[in-house]
Backbone as CSV, one residue per row, in Angstrom:
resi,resn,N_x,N_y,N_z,CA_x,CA_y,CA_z,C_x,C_y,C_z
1,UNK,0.847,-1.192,0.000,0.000,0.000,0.000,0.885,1.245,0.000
2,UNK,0.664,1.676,-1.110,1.278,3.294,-0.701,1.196,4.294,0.231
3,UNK,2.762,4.847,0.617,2.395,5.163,2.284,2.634,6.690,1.992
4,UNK,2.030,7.689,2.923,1.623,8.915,2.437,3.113,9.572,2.684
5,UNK,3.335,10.742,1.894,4.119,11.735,2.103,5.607,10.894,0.599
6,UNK,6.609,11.067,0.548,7.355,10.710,-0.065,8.332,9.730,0.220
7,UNK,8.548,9.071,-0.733,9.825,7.753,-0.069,10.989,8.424,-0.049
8,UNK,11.964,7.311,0.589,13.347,7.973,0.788,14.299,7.491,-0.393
9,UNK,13.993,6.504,-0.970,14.441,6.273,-2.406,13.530,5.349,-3.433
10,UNK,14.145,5.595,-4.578,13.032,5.486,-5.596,14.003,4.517,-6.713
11,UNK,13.856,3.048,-6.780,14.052,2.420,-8.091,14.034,2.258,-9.061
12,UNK,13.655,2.171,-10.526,13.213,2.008,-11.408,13.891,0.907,-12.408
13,UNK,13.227,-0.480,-12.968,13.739,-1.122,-14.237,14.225,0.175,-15.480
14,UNK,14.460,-0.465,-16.213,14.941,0.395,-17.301,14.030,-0.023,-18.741
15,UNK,14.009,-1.173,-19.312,13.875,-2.063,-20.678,12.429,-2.547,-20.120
16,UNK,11.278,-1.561,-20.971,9.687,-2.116,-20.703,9.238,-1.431,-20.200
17,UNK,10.250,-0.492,-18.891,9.581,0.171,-17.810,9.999,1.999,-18.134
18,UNK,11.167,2.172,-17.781,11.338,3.776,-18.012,11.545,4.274,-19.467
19,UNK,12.472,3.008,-20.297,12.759,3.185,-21.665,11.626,2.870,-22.218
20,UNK,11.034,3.516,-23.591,10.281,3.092,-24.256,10.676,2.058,-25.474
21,UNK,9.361,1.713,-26.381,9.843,0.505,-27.183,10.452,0.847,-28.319
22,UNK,10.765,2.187,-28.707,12.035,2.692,-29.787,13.252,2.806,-28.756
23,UNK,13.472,2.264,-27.754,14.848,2.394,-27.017,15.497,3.924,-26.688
24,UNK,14.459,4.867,-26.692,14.997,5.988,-26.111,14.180,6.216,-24.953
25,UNK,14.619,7.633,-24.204,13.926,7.814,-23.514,13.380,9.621,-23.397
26,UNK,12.380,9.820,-22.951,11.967,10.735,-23.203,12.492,12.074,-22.544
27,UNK,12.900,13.341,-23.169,13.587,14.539,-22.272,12.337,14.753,-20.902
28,UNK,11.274,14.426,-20.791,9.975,14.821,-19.538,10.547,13.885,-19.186
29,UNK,10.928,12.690,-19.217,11.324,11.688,-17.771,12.531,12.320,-17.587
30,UNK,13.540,12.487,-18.420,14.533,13.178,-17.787,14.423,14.081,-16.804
31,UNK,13.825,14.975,-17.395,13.283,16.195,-16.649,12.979,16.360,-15.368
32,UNK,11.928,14.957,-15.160,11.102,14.697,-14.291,12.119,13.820,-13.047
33,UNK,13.154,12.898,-13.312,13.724,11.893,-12.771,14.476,13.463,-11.935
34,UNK,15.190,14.342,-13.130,15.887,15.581,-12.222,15.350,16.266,-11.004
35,UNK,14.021,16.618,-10.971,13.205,16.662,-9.969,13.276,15.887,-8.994
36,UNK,13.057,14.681,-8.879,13.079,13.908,-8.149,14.337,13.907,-7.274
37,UNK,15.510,14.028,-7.448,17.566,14.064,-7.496,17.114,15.434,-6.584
38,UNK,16.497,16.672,-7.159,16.588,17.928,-6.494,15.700,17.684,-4.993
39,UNK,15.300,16.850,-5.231,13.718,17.054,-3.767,14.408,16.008,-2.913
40,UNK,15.320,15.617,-2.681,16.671,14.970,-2.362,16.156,13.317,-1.755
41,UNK,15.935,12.566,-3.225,15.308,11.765,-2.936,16.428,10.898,-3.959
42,UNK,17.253,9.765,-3.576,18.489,9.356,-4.772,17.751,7.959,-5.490
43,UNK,18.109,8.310,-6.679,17.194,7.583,-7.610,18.594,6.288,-7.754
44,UNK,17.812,5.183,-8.803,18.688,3.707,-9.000,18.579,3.174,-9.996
45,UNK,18.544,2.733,-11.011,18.347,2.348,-12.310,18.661,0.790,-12.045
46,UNK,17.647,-0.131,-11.788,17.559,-1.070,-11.892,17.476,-2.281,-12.767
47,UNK,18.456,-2.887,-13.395,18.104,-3.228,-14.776,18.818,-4.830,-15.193
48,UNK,18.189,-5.423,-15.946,19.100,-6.868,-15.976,20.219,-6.363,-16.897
49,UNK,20.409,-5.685,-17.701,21.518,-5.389,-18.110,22.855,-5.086,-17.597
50,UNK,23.972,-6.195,-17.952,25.210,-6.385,-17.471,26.317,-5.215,-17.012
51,UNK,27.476,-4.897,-17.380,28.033,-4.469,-16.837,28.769,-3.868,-18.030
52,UNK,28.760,-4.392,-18.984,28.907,-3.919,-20.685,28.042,-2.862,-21.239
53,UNK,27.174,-2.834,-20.507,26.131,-2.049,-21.064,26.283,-0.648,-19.783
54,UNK,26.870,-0.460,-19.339,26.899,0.588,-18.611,26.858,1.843,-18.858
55,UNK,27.692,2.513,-20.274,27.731,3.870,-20.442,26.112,3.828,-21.069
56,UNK,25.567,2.327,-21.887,23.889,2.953,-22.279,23.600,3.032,-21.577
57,UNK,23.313,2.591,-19.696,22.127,2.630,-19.091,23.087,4.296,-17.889
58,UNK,23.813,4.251,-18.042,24.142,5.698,-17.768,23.414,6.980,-18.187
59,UNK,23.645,6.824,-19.762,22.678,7.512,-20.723,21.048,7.880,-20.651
60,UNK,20.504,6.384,-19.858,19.319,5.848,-20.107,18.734,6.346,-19.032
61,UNK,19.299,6.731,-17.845,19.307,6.887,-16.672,19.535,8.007,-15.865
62,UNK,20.206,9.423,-16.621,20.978,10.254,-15.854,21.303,10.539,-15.002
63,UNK,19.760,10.670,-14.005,19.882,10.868,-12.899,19.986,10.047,-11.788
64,UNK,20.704,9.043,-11.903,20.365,7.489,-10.998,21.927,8.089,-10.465
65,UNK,21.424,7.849,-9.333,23.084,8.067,-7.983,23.578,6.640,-7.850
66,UNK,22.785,5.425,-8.004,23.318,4.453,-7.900,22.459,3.127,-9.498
67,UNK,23.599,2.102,-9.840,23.038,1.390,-10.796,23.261,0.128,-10.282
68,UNK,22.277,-0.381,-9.923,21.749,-2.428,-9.853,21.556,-2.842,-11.750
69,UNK,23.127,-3.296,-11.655,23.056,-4.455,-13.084,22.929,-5.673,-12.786
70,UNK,23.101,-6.219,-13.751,22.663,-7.494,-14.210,22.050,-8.566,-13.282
71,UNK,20.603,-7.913,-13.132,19.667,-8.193,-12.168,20.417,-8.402,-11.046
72,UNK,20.966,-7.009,-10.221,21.605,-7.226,-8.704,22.990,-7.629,-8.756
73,UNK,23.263,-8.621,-9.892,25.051,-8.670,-9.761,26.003,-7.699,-9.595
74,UNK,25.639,-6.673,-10.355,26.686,-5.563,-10.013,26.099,-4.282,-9.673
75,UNK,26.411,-4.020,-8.612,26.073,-2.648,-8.141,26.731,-1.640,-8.140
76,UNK,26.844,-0.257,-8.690,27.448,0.561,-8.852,27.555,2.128,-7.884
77,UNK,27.999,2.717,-7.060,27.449,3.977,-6.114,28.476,4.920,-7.360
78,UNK,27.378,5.932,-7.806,28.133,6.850,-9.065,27.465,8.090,-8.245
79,UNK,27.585,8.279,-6.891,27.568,9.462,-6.443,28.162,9.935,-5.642
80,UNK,29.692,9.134,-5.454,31.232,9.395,-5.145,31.674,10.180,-5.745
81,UNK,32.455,11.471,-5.733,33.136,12.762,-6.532,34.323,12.175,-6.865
82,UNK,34.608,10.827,-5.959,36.075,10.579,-6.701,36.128,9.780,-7.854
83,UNK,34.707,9.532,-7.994,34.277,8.365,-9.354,33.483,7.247,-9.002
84,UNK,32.742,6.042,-9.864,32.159,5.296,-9.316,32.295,4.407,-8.776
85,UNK,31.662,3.837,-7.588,32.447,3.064,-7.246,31.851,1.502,-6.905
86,UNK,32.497,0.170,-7.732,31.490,-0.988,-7.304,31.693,-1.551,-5.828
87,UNK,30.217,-1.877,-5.813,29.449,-2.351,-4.189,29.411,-3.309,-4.344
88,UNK,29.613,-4.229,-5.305,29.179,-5.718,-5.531,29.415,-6.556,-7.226
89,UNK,30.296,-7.054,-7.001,30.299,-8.166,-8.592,30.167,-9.436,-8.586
90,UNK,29.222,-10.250,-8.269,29.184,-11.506,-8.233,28.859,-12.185,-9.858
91,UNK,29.531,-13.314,-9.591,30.339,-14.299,-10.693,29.516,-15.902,-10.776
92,UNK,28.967,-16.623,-11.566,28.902,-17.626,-11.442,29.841,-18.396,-11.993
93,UNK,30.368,-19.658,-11.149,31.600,-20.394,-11.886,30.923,-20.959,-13.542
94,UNK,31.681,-21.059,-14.804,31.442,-22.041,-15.536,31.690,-23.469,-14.741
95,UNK,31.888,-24.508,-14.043,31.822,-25.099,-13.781,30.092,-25.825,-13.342
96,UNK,29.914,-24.872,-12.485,28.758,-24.903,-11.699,27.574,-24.928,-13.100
97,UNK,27.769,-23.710,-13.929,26.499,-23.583,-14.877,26.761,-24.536,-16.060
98,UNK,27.904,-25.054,-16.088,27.876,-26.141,-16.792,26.759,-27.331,-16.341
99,UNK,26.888,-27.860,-14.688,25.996,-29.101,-14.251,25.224,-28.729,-14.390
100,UNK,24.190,-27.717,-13.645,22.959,-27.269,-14.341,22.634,-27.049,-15.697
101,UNK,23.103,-26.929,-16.546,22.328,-27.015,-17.888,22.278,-28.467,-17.866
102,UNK,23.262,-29.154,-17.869,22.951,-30.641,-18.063,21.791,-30.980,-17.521
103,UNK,21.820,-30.826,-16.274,20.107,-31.493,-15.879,19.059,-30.349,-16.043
104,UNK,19.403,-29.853,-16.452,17.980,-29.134,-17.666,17.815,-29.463,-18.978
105,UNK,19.031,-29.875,-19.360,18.954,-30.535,-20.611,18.504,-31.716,-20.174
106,UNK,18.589,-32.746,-19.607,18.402,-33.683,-19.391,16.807,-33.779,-19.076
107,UNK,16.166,-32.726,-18.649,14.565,-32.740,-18.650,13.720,-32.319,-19.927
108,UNK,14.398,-31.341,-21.006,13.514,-30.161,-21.203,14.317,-30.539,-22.672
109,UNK,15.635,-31.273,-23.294,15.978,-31.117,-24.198,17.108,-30.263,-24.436
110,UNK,17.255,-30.234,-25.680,18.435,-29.322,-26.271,17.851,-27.729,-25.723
111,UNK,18.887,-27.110,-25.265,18.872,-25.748,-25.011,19.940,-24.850,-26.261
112,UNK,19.368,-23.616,-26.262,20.310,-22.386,-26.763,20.370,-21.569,-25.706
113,UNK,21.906,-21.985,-25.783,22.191,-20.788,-24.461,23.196,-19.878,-25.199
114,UNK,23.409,-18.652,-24.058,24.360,-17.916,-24.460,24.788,-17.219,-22.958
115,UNK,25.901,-16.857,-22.277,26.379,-16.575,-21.511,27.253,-14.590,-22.011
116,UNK,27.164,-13.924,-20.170,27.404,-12.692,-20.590,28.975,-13.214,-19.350
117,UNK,29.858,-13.248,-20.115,30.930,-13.304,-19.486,32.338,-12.143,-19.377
118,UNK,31.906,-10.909,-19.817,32.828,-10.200,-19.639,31.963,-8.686,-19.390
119,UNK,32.893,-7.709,-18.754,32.148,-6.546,-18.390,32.722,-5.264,-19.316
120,UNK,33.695,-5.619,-20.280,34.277,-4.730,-21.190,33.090,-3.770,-21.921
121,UNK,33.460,-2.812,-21.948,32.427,-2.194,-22.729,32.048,-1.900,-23.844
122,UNK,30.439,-2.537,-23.990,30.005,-3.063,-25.513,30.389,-4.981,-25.702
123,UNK,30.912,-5.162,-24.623,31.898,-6.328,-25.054,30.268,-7.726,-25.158
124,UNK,30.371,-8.498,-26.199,29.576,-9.240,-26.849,29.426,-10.257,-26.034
125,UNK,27.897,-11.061,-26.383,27.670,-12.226,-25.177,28.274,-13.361,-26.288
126,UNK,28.046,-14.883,-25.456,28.798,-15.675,-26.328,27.894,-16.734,-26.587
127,UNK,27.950,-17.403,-27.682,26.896,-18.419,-27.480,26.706,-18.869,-28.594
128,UNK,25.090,-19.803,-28.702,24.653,-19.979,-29.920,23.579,-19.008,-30.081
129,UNK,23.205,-19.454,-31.604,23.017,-18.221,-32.405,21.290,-18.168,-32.265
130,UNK,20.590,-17.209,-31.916,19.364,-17.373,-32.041,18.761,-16.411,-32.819
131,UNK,17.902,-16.748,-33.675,17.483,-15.373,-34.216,15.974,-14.558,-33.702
132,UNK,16.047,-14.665,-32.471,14.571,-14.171,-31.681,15.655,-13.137,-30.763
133,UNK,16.884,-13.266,-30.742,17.910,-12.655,-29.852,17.863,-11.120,-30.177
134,UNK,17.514,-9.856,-29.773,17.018,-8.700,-30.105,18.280,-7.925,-30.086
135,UNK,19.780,-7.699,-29.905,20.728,-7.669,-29.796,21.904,-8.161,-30.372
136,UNK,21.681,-8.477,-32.033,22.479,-9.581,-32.667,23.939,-8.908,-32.756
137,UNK,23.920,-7.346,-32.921,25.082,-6.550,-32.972,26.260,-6.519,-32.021
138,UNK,25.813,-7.294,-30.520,26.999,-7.473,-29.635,26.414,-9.059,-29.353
139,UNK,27.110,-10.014,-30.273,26.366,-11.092,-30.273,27.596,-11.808,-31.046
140,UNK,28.756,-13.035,-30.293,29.719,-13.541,-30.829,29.310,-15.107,-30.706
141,UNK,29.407,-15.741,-31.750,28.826,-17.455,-31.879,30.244,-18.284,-31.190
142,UNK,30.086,-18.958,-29.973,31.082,-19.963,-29.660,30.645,-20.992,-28.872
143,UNK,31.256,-22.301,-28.713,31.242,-22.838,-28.260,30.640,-23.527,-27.103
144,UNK,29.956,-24.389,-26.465,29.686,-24.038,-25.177,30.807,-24.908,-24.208
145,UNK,31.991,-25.460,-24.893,32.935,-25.570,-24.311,33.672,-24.031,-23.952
146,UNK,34.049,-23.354,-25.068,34.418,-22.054,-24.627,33.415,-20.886,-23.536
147,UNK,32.250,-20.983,-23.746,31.173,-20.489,-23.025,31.512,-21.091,-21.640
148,UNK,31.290,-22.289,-21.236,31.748,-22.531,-20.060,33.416,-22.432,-19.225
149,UNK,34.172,-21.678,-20.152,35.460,-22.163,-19.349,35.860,-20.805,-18.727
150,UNK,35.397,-20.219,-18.056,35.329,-19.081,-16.995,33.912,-18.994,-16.257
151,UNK,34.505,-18.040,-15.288,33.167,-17.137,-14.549,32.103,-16.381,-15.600
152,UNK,31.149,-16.800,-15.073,30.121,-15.907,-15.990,29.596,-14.800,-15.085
153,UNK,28.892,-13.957,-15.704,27.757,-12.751,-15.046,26.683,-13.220,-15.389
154,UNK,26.561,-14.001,-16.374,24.992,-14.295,-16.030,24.988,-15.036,-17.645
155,UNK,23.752,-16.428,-17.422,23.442,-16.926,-18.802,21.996,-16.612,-19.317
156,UNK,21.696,-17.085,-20.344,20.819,-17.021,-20.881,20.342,-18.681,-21.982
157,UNK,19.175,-19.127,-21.539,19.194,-20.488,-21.954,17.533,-20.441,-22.675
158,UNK,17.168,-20.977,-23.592,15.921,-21.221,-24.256,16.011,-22.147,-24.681
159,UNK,14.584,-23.007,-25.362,14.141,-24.540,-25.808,13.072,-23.837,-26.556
160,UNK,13.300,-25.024,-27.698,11.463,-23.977,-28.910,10.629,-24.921,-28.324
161,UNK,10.489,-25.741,-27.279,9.560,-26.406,-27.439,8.566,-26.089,-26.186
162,UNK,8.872,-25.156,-25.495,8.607,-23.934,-23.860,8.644,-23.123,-24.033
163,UNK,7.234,-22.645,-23.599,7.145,-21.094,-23.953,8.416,-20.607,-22.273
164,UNK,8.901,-19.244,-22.630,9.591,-19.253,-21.453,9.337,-19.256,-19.753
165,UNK,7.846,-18.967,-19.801,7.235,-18.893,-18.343,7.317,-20.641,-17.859
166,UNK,7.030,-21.237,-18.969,6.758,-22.171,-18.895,8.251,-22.977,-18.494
167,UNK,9.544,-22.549,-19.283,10.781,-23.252,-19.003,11.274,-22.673,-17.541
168,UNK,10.811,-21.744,-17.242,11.565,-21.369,-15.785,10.752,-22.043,-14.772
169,UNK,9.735,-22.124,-15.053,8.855,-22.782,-13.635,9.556,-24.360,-13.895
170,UNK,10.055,-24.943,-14.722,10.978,-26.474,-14.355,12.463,-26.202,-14.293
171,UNK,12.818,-25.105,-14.747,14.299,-24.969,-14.379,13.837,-24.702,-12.775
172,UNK,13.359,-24.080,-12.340,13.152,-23.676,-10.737,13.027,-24.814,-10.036
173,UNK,12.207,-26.000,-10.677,12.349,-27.257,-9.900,13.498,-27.789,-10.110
174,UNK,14.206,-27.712,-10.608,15.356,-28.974,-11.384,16.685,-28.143,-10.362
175,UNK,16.762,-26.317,-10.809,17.770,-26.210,-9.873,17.638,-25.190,-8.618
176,UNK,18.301,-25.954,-7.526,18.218,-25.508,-5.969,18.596,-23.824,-6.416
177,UNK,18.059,-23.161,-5.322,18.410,-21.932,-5.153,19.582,-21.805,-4.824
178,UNK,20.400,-22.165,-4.157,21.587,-21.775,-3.408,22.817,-22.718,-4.768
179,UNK,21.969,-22.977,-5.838,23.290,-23.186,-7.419,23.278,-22.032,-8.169
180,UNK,21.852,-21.343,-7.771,21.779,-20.110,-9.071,20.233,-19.409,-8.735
181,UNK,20.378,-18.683,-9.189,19.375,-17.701,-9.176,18.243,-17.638,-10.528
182,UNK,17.395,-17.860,-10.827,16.913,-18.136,-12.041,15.075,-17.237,-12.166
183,UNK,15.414,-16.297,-13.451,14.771,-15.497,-13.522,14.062,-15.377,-15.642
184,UNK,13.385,-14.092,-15.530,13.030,-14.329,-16.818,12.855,-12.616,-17.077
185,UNK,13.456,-11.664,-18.262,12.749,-10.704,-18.220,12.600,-10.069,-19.726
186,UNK,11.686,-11.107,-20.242,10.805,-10.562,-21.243,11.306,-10.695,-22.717
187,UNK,12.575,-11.542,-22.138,13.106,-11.813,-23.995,13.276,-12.873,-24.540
188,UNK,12.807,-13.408,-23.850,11.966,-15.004,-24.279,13.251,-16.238,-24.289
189,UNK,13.889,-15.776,-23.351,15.127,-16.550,-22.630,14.959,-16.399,-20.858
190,UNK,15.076,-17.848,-20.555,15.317,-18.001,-18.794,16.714,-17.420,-18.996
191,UNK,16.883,-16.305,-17.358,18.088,-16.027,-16.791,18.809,-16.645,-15.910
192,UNK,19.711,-17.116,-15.644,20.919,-18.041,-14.702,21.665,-16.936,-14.482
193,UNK,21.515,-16.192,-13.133,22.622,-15.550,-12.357,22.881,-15.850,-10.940
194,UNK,24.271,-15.383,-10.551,24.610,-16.729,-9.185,23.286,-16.576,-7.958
195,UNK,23.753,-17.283,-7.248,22.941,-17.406,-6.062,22.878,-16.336,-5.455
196,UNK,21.884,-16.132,-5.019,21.558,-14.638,-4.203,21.493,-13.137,-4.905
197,UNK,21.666,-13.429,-6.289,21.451,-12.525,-6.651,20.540,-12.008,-7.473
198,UNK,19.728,-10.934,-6.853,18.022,-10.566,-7.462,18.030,-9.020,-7.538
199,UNK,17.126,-8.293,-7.879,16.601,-6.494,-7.624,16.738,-6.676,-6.430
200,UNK,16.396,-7.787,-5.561,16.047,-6.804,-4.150,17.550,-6.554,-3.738
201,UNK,18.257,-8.172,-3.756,19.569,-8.575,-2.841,20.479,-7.188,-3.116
202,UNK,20.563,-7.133,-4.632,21.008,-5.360,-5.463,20.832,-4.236,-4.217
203,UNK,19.552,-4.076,-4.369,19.052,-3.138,-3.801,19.196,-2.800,-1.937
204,UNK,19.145,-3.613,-1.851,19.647,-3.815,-0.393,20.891,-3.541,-0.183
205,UNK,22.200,-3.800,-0.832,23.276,-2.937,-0.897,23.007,-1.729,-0.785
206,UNK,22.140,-1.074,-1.939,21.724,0.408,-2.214,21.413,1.287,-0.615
207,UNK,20.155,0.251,0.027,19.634,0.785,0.945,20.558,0.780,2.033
208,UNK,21.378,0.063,2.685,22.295,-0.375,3.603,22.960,0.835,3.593
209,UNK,23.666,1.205,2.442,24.891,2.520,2.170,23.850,3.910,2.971
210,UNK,22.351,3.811,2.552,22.142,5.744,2.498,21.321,5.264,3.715
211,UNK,20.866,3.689,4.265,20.478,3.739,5.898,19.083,4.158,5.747
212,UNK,18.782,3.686,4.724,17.297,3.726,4.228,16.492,2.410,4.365
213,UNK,15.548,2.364,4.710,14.183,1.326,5.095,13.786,0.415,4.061
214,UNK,13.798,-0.711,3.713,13.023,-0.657,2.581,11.474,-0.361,2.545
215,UNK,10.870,-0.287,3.581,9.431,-0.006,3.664,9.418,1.569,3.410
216,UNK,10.648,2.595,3.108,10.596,3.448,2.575,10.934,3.613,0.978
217,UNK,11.274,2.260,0.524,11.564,2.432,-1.257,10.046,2.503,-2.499
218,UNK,10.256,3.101,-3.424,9.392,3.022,-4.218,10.270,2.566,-5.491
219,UNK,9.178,1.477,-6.000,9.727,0.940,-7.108,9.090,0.940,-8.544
220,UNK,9.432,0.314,-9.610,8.796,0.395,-11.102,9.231,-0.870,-11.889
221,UNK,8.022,-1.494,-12.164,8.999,-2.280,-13.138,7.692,-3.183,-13.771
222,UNK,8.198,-3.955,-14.810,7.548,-4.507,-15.824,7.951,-5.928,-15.951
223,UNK,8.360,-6.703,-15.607,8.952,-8.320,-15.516,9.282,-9.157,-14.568
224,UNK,9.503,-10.439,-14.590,9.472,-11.218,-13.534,10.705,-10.977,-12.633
225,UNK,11.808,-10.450,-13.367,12.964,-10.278,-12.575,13.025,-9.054,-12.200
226,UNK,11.853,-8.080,-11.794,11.374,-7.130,-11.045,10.298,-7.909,-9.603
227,UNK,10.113,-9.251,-9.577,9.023,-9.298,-8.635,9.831,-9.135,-7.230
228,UNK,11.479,-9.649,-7.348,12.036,-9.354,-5.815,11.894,-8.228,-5.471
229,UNK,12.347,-7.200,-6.157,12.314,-6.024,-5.576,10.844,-5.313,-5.311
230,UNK,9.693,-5.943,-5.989,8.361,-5.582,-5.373,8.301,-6.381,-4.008
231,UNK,8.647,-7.546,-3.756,8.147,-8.360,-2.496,9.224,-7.255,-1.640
232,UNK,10.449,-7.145,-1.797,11.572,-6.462,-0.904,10.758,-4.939,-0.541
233,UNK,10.482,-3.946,-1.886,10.115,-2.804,-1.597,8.814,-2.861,-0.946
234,UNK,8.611,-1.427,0.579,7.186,-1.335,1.105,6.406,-0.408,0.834
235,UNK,7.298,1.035,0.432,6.294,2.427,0.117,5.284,2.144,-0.903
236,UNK,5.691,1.378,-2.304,4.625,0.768,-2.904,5.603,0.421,-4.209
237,UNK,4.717,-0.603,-4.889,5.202,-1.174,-6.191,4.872,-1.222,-7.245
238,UNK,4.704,-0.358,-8.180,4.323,0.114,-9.305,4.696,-0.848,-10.762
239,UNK,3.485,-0.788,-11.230,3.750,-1.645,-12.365,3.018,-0.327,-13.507
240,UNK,3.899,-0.445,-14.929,3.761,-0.264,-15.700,2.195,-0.571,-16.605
241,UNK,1.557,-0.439,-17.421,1.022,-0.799,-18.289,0.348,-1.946,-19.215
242,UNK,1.471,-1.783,-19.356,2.353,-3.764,-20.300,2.912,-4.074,-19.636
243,UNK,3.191,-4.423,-18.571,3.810,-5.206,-17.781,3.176,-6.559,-17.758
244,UNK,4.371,-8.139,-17.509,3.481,-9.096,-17.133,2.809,-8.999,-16.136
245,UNK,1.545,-10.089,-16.537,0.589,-10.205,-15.619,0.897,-10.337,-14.109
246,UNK,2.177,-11.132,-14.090,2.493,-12.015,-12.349,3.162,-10.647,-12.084
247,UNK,3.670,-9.540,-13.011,4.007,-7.999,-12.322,2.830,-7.828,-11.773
248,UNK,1.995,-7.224,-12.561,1.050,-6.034,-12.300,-0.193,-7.011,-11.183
249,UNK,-0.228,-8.115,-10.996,-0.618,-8.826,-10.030,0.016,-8.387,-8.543
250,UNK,0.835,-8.261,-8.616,2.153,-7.717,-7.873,1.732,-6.341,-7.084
251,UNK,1.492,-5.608,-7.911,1.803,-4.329,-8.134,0.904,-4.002,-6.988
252,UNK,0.749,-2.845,-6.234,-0.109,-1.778,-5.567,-0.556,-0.923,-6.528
253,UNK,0.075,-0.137,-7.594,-0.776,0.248,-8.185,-0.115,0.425,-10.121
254,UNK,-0.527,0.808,-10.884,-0.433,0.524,-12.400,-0.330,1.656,-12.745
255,UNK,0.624,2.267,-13.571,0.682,3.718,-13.703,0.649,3.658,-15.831
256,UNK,1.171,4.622,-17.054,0.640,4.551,-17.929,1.523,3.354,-18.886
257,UNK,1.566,2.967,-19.736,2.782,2.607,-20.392,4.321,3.008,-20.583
258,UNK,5.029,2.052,-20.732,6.618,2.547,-20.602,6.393,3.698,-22.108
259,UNK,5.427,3.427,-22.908,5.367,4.323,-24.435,4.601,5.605,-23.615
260,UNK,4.236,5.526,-22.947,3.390,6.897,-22.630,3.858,7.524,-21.252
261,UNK,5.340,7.171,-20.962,6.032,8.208,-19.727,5.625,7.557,-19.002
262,UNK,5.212,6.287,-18.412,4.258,6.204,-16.652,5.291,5.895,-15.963
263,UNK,6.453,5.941,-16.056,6.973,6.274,-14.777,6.825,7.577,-14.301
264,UNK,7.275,8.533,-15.208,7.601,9.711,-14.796,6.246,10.443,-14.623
265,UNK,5.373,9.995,-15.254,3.551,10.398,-15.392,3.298,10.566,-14.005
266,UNK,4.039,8.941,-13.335,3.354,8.759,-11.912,4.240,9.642,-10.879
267,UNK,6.078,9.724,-10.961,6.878,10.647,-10.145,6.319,12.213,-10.720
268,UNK,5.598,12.547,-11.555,5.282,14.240,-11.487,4.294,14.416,-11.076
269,UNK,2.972,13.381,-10.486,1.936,13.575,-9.696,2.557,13.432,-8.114
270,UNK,3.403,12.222,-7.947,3.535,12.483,-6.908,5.104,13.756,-6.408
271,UNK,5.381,13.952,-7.229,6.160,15.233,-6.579,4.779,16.849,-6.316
272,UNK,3.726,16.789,-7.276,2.976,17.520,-6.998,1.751,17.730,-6.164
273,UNK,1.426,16.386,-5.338,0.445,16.617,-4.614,0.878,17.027,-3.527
């Protein structure tokens, strides 16, 4: 339930939720997110996007004092004067995400996976080749012997024969929580990132540093690998539009489409009442 007066910090997904579906974002959310930074409330750009992708969701984001990537793996505090600084990089072994695919393969069939194993910037995921993959431009075809022979940041695994809601609810049975973390957000690939790491676990770094509540966070988001940080956040949990259903089920309340500003629709009502 939304609790009266203003939170002490404010989250937001990025991809569905603040960005729209031409991949920009609008100068009124800018505008509006700046507002928010001035009324001294520190914003977060919450996003499954890795650690490669940083100067876009910088871009995407301006005003975010702190960035939760690749769903919670890496956390960033970019409101240090001496520069930014990481709070958190967790790694899954290739070893480890090697056994688990096997016994997912071993239930569900041949998988296409692809793994994000480096944080270089722009630097390409690795894998096989899919053409539903919305990102083919940082997109290198190898091996899944080579795919597995390091630490990853996070995989990405699909089957044509599961829809993806459908492949994560048996990857969730097949693997324990404490091998991996396993999520889905909207690109028609299950996510494999290590154990313990979600929006909220992210975010909880965030809150720990500025000694903030989470029953004081407000959040936004549009996908399943937004539901931690709705169960984690208490001021209230906002779902988008188009958001999935098991979101906006979620949600306290539904604000306009990521195409029609509702994040910022909903932060310029509530900076004005």
């Amino acid at each position: 339930m939304t609790r009266p007066g203003l939170p002490k910090l404010i989250a937001t997904d990025l991809d569905g939720t603040l960005v729209r579906s031409d991949e920009t974002v609008s100068a009124y959310t800018h505008e509006v997110l700046d507002r928010v930074r001035a009324a001294g409330i520190p914003v977060v750009g919450a996003t499954g996007r890795g650690p490669r992708l940083t100067e876009l969701t910088r871009n995407d984001i301006r005003a975010a004092d702190f960035l939760v990537m690749a769903g919670g793996g890496r956390v960033v505090d970019q409101s240090d004067p001496s520069g930014p600084v990481v709070l958190r990089d967790e790694r899954l072994p290739g070893a480890v995400l090697a056994g688990l695919l096997a016994d997912l393969e071993a239930e569900v069939g041949p998988l296409t996976v692809m793994v994000e194993a480096s944080d270089e910037h722009d630097a390409p995921l690795w894998g096989d080749y899919h053409p539903s993959w919305p990102y083919q431009d940082r997109f290198e075809a190898r091996t899944r012997t080579e795919c597995l022979s390091r630490d990853v940041i996070k995989a990405f695994a699909r089957t044509a024969d599961h829809h993806v809601d459908e492949l994560l609810d048996v990857a969730r049975r097949i693997v324990p929580a404490e091998v991996a973390t396993l999520t889905q957000a909207g690109l028609g690939f299950v996510e494999i990132c290590p154990p313990g790491v979600d929006k909220a676990t992210g975010l909880t770094v965030v809150a720990e540093r500025l000694g903030v509540d989470p029953a004081e966070v407000l959040v936004f988001g549009d996908q399943p690998n937004d539901l931690p940080m709705f169960d984690w956040a208490g001021w209230a949990r906002v779902a988008v539009a188009n958001a999935h259903p098991a979101v906006r089920a979620a949600a306290d309340e539904t604000t306009l489409r990521n195409d029609d500003d509702g994040v910022a629709v909903y932060l310029d009502r509530l900076l004005s009442r």
